[in-house]
C-alpha positions in Angstrom: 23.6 -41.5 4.9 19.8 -41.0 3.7 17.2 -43.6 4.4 16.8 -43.9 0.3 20.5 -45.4 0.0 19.8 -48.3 2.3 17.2 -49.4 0.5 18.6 -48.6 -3.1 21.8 -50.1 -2.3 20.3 -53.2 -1.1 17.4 -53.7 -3.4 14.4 -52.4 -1.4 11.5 -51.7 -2.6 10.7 -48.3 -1.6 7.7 -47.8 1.6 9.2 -51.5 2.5 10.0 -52.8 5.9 13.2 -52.5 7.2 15.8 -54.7 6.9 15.7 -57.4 8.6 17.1 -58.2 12.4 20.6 -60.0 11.5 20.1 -59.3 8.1 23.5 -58.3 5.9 23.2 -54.9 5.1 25.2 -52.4 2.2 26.2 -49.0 2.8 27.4 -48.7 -0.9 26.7 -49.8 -4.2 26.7 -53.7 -4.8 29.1 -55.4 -7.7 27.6 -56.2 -11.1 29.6 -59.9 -10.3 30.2 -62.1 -7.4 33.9 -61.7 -6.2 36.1 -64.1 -8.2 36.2 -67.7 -7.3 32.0 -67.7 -6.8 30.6 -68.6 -10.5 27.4 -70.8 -9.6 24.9 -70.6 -6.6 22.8 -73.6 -6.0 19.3 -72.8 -4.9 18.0 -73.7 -1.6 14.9 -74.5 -0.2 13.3 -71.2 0.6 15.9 -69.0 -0.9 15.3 -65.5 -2.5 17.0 -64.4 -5.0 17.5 -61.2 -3.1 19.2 -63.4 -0.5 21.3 -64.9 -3.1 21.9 -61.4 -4.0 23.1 -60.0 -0.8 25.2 -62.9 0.5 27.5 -62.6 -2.9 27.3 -58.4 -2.7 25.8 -58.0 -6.1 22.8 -56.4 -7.5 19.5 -57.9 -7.6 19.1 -57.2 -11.4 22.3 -58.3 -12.5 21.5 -61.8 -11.1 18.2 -61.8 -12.9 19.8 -60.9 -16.1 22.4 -63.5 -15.5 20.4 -66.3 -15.2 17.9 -65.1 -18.1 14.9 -64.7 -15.2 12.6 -62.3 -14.9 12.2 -59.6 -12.2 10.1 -61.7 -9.6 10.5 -65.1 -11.1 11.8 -67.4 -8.4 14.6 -70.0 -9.0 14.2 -74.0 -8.8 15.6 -75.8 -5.9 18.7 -77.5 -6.8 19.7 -75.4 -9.6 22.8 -73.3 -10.3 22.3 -69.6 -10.8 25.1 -68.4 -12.5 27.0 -65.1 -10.4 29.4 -64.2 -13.1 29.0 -63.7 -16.6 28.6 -67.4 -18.6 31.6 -68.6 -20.2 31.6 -69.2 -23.7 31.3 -72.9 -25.3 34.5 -74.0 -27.1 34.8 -73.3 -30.4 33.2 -69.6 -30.0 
């Protein structure tokens, strides 16, 4: 394995530390979704989206786009961040 697919594959910026000691770390490509049965993250104190990102195995991005954030833009405490795609209103 080469040193760039640890960071791509866990949403490293490139010339970044290393991960971190204890730190869940992929080997492979993360999901575009959560695994079925996780639809809605509630933010923590503290919490990182790219936290949020690793703990459910899916891309950084796609949680961004998910929850209509942009890159960077940190979550609010005590909401839900949606980990699979919204579902539609009744009636649509």
């Amino acid at each position: 394995m080469k040193n760039w697919e640890i960071y791509f594959y866990n949403d490293l910026p490139k010339g970044s530390s290393q991960p971190k000691k204890d730190e869940l770390v992929y080997l492979q490509r993360k999901r575009y979704i959560a695994p079925k049965g996780n639809y809605f993250h509630t933010v923590h104190p503290q919490e990182t989206m790219r936290e949020i990102s690793q703990r459910y195995g899916m891309k950084l991005s796609r949680l961004y786009h998910l929850n209509r954030l942009k890159k960077g833009e940190k979550p609010i405490v005590g909401d839900p961040l949606y980990l699979r795609k919204r579902k539609p209103k009744a009636g649509h």
